[in-house]
C-alpha positions in Angstrom: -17.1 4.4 -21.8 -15.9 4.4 -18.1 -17.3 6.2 -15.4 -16.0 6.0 -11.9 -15.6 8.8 -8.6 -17.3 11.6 -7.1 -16.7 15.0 -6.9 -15.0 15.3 -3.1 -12.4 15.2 -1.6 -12.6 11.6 -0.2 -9.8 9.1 -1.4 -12.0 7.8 -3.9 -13.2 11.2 -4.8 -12.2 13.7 -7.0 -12.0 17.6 -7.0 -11.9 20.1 -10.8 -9.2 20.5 -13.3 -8.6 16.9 -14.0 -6.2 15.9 -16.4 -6.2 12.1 -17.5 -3.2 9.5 -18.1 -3.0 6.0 -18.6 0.7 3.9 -18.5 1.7 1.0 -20.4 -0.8 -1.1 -17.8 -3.4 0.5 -18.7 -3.9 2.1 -15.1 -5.2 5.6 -15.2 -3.7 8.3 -13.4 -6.2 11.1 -12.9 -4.0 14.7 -11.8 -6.4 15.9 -9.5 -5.4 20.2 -9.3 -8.1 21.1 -6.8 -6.8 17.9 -3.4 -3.4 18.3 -4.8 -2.8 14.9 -6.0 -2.8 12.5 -8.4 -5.3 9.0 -8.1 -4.5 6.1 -9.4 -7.1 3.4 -10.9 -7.0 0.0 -12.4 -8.0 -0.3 -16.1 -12.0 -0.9 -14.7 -12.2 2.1 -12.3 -11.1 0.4 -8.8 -9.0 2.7 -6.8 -5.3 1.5 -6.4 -3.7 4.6 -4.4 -2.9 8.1 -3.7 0.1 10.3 -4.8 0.9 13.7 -3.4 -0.9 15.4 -0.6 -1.0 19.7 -0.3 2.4 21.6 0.0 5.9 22.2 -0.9 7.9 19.5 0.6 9.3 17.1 -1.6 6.6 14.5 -2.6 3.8 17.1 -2.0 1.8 19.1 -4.7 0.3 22.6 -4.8 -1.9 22.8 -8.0 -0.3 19.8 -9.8 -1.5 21.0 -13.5 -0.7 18.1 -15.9 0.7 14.9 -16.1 2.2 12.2 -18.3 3.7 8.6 -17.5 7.7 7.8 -19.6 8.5 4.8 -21.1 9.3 3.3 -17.4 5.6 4.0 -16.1 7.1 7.2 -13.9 4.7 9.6 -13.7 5.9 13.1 -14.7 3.9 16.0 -12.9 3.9 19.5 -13.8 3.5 21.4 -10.2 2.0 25.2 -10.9 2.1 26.8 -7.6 5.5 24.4 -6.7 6.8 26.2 -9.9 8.4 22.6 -10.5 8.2 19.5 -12.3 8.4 16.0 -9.7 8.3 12.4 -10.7 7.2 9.5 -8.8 7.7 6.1 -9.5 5.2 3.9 -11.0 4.0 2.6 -7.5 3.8 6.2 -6.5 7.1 6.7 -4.7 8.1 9.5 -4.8 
C-alpha cells in the first residue's frame, strides 16, 4: 500500500472527491474535484505536476468528476460544472 499527500490545497496537497488513475507508466493521476485539478505522481508517491486550475477557459476545470488515461497516456477528464469532457496530453498539456 501507498500513502502520499495531505488534505489542502497546497501543490502537494489534496482536497475530497478523489478519483484515482494510473497510465501505462505507472504514474497516478489523482482528479482532485474540490482545487479543480488533477495531480500527477510517480509510481512511489513523488509529485511530478499540476493539471487544471479553477474556471472555464480552455485548460481550466470546475468540478472535474472523473478521469481515465487512452491508450496514448492522454488523460480524459469528465468536467461537471464545465458540462464538458477535456483532454490533456500525457505531460499535462492541455
Amino acid at each position: 500500500m501507498l500513502k502520499f499527500g495531505d488534505k489542502g490545497q497546497g501543490q502537494q496537497q489534496l482536497g475530497s472527491y478523489l478519483r484515482v488513475t494510473v497510465n501505462s507508466s505507472n504514474q497516478i493521476i489523482v482528479n482532485d474535484c474540490d482545487n479543480n485539478n488533477l495531480k500527477i505522481f510517480d509510481p512511489t508517491g513523488r509529485y511530478l505536476f499540476t493539471c487544471g486550475s479553477r474556471g472555464s477557459e480552455p485548460g481550466q476545470l470546475y468540478s472535474p468528476w472523473s478521469v481515465i488515461t487512452d491508450g496514448e497516456d492522454n488523460i480524459i477528464v469528465a468536467d461537471f460544472k464545465n458540462f464538458r469532457v477535456s483532454v490533456f496530453s500525457r505531460d499535462g498539456t492541455f
